[in-house]
GUSEMAR-175835 format. One record per atom (N, C-alpha, C, O): residue number from 1; chain; x, y, z; atom name; residue in one letter. Coordinates in nm, 3 decimals, padded with zeros to 5 digits, always signed. Layout:
BEGIN
mido:zavex:c1:c2:c3:padren:torba
NUM:A:X:Y:Z:CA:A
...
END
This chain:
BEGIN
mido:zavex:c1:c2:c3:padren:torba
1:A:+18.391:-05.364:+05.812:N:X
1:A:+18.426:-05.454:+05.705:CA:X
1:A:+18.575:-05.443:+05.673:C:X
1:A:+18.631:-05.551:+05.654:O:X
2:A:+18.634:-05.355:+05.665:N:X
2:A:+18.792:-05.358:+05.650:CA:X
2:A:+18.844:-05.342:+05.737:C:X
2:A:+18.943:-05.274:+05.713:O:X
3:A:+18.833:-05.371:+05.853:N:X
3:A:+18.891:-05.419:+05.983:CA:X
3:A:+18.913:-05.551:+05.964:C:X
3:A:+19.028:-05.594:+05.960:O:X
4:A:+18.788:-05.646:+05.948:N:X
4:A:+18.775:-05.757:+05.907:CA:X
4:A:+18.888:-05.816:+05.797:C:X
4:A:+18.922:-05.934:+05.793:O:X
5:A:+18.933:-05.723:+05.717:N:X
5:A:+18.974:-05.739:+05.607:CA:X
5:A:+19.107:-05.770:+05.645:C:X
5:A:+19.168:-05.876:+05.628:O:X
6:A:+19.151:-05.651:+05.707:N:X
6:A:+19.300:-05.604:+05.790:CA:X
6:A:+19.328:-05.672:+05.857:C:X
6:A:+19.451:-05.671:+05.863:O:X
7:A:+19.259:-05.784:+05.960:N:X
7:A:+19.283:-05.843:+06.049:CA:X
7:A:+19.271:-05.970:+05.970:C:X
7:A:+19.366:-06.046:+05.985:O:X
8:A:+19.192:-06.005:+05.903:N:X
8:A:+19.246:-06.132:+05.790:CA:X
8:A:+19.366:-06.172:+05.701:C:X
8:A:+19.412:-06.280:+05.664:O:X
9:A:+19.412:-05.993:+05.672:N:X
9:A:+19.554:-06.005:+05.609:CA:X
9:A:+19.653:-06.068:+05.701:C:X
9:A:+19.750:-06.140:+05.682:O:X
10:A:+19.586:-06.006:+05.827:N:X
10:A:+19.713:-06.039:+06.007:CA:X
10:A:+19.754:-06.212:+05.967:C:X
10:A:+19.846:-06.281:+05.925:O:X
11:A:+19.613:-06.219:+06.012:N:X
11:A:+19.646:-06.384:+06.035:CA:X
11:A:+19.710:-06.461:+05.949:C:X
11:A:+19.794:-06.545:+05.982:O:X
12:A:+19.659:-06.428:+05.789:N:X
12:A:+19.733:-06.504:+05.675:CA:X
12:A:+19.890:-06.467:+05.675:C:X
12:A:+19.974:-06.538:+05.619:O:X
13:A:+19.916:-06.372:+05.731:N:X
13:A:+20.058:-06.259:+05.727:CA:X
13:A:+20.160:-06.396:+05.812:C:X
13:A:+20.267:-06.446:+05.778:O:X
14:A:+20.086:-06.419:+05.910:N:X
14:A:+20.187:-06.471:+06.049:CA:X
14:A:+20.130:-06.591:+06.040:C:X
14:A:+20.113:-06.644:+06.150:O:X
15:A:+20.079:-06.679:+05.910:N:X
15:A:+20.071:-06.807:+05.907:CA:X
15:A:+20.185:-06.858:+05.846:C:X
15:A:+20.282:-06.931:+05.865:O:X
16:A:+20.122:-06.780:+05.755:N:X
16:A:+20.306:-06.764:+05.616:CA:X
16:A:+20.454:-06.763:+05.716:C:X
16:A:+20.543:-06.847:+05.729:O:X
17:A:+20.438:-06.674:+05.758:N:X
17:A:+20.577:-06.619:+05.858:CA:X
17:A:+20.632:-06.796:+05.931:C:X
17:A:+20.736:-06.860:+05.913:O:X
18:A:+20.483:-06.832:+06.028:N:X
18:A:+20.541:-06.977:+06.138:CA:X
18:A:+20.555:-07.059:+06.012:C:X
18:A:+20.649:-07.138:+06.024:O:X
19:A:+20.489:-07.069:+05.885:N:X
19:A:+20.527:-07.216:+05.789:CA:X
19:A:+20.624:-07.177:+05.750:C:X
19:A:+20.702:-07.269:+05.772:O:X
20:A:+20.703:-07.061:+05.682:N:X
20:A:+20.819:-07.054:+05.646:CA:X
20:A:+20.952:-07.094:+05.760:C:X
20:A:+21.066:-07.133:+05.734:O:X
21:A:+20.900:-07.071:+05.867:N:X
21:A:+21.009:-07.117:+05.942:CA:X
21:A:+21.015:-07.246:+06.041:C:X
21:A:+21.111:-07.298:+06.097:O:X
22:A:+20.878:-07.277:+06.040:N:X
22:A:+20.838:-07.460:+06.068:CA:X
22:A:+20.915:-07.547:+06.029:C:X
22:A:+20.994:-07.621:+06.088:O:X
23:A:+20.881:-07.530:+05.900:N:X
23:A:+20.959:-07.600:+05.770:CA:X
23:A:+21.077:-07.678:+05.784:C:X
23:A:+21.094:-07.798:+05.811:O:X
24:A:+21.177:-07.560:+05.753:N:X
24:A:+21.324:-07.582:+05.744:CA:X
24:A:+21.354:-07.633:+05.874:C:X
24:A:+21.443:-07.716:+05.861:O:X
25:A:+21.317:-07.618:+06.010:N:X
25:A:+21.310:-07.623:+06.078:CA:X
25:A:+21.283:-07.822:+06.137:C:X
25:A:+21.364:-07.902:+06.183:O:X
26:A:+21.159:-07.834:+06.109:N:X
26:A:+21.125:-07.992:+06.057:CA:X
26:A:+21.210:-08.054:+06.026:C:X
26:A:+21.264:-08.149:+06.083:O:X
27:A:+21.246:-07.972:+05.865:N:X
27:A:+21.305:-08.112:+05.810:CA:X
27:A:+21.432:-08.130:+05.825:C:X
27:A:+21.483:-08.236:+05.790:O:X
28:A:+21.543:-07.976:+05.907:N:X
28:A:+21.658:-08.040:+05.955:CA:X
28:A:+21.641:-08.109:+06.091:C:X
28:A:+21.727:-08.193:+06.115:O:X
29:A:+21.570:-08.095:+06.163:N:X
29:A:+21.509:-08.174:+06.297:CA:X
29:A:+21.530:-08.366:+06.264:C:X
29:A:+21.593:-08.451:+06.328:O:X
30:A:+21.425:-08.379:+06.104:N:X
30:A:+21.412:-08.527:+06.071:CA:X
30:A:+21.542:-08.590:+06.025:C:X
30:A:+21.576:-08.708:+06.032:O:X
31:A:+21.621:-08.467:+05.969:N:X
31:A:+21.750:-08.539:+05.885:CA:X
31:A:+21.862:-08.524:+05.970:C:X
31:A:+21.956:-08.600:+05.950:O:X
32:A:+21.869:-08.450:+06.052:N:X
32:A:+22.008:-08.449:+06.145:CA:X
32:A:+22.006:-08.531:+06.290:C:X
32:A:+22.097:-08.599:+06.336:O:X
33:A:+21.891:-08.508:+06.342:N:X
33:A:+21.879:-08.550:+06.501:CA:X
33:A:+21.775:-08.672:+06.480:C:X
33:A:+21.848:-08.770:+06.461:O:X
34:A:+21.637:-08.714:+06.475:N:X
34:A:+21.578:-08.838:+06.488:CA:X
34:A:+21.461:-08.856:+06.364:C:X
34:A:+21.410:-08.758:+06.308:O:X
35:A:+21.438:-08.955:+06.342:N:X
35:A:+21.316:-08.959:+06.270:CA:X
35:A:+21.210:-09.083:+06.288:C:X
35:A:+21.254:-09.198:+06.296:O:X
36:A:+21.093:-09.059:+06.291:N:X
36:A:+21.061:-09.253:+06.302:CA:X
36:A:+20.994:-09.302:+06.205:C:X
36:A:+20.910:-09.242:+06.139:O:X
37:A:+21.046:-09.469:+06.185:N:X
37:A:+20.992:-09.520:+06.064:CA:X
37:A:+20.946:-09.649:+06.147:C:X
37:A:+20.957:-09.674:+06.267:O:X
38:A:+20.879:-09.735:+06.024:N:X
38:A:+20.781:-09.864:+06.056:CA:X
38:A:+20.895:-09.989:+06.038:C:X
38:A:+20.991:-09.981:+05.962:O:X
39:A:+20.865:-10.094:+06.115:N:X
39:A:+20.953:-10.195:+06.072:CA:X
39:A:+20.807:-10.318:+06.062:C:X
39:A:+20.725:-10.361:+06.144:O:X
40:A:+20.834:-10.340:+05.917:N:X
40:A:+20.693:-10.440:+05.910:CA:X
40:A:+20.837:-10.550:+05.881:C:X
40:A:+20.960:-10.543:+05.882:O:X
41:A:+20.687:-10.689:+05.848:N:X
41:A:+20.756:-10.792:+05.832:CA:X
41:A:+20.849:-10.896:+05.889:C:X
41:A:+20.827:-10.896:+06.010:O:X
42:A:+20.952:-10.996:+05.858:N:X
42:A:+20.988:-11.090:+05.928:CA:X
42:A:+21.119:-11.053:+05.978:C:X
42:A:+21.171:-11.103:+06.078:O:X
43:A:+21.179:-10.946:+05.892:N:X
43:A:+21.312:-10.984:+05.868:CA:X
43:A:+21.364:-10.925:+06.007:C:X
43:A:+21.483:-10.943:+06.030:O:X
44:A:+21.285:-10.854:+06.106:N:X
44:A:+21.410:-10.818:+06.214:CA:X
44:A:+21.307:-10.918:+06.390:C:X
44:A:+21.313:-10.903:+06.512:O:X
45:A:+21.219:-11.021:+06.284:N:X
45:A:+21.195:-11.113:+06.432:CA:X
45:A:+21.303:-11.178:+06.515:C:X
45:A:+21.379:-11.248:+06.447:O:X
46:A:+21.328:-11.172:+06.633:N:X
46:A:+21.204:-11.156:+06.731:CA:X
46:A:+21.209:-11.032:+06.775:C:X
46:A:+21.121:-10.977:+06.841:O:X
47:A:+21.335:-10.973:+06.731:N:X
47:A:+21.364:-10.842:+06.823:CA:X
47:A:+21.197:-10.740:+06.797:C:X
47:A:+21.153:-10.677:+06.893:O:X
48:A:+21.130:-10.738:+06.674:N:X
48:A:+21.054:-10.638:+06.622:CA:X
48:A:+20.972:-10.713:+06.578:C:X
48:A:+21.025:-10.808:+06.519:O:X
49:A:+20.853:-10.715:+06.579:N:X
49:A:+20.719:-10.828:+06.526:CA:X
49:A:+20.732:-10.942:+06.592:C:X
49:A:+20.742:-11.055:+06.544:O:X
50:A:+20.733:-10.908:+06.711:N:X
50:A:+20.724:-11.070:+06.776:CA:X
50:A:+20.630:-11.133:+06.760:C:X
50:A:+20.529:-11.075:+06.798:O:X
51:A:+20.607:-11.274:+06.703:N:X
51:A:+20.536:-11.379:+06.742:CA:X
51:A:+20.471:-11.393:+06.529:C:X
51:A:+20.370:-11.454:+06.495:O:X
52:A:+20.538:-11.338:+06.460:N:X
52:A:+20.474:-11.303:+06.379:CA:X
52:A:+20.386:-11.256:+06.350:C:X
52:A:+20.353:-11.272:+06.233:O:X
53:A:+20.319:-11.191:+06.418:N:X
53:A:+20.206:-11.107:+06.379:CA:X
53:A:+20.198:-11.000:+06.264:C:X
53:A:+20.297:-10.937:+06.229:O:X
54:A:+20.108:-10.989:+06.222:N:X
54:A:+20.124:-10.873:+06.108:CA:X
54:A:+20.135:-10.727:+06.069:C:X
54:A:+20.161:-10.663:+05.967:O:X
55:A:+20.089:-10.689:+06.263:N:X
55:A:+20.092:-10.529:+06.263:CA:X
55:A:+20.271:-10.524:+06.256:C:X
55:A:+20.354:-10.615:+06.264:O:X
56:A:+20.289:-10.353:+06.234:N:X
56:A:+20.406:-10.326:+06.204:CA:X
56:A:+20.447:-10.255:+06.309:C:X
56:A:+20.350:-10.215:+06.373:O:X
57:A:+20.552:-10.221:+06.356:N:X
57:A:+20.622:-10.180:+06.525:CA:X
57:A:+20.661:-10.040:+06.463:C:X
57:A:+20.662:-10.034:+06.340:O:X
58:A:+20.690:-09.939:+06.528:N:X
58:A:+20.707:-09.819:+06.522:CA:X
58:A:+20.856:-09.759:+06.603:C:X
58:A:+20.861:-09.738:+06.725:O:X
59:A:+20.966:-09.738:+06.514:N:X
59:A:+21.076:-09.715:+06.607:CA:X
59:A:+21.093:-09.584:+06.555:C:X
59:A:+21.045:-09.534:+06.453:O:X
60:A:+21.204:-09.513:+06.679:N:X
60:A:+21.267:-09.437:+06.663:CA:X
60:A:+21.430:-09.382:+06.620:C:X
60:A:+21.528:-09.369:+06.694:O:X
61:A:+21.423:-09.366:+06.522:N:X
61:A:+21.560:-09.347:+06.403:CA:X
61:A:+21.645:-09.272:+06.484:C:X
61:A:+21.598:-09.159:+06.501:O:X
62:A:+21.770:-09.291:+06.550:N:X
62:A:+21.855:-09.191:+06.583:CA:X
62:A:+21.957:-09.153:+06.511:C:X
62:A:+22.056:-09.225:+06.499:O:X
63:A:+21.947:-09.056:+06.464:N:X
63:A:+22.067:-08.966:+06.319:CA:X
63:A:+22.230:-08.926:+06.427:C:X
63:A:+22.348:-08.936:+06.393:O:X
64:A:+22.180:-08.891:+06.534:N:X
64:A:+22.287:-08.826:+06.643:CA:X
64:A:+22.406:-08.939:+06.651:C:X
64:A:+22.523:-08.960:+06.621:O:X
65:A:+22.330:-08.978:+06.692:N:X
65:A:+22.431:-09.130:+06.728:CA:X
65:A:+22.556:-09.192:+06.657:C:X
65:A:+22.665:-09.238:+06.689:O:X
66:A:+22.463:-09.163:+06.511:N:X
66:A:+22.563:-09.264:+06.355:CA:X
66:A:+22.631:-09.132:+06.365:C:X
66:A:+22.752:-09.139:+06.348:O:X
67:A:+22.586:-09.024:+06.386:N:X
67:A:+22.675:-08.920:+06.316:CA:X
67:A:+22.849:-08.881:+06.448:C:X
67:A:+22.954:-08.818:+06.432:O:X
68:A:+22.789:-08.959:+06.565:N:X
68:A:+22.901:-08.912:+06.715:CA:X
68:A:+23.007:-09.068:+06.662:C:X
68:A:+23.121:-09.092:+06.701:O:X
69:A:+22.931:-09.145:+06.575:N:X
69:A:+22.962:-09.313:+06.571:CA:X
69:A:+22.989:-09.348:+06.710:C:X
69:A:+23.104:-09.357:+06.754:O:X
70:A:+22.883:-09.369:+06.781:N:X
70:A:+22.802:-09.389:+06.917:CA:X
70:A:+22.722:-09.523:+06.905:C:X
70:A:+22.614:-09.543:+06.961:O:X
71:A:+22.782:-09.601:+06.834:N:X
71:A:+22.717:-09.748:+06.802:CA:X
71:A:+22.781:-09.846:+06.864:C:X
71:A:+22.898:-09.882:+06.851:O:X
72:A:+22.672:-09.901:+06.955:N:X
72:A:+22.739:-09.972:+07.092:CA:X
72:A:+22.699:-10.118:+06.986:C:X
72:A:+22.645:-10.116:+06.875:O:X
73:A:+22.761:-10.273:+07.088:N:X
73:A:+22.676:-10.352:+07.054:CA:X
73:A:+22.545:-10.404:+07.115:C:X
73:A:+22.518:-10.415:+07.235:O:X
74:A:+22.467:-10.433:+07.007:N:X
74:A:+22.318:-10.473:+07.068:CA:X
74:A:+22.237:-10.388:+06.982:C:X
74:A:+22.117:-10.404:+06.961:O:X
75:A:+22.339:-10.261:+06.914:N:X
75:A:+22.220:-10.166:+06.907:CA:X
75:A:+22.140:-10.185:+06.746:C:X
75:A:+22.215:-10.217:+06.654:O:X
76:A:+22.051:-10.173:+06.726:N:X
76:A:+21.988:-10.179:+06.559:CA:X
76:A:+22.014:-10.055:+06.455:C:X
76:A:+21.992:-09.936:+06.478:O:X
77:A:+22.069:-10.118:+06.328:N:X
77:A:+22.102:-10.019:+06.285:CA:X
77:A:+22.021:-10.046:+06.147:C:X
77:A:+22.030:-10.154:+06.088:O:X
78:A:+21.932:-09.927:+06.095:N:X
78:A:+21.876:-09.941:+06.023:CA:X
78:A:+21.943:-09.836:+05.871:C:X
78:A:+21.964:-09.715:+05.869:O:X
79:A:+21.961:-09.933:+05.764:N:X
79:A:+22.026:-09.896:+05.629:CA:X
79:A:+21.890:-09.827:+05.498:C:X
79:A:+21.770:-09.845:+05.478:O:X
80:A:+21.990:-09.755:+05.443:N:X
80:A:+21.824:-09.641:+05.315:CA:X
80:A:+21.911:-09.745:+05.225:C:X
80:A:+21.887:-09.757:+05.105:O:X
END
């Protein structure tokens, strides 16, 4: 029974440990290098929702890019 116990502390020990460092980890991952968001709606047809349809398209945010100012033309630039 306190083996059980000891080895339950383990696991909770080194869950804590990978979320504390997941984390920070994540969320400079989302805010510096890429993130992806939804583009619903009309406003970027035809390039994105073609044909009008109502599902929403799924892109990928590049942070790298705006930050090298690596903005060719053609490319989409999406504003917060």
């Amino acid at each position: 029974m306190a083996q059980a116990q000891g080895l339950g502390k383990r696991y909770i020990k080194a869950f804590f440990k990978g979320f504390f460092v997941a984390v920070p980890v994540t969320v400079t991952f989302l805010d510096r290098v890429a993130c992806v968001a939804r583009v619903e709606g009309a406003s970027m047809q035809p390039s994105l929702n073609p044909g009008g349809r109502q599902a929403c398209d799924v892109v990928l945010l590049n942070h790298w890019s705006i930050r090298n100012y690596d903005v060719q033309r053609g490319d989409i630039v999406s504003l917060v």
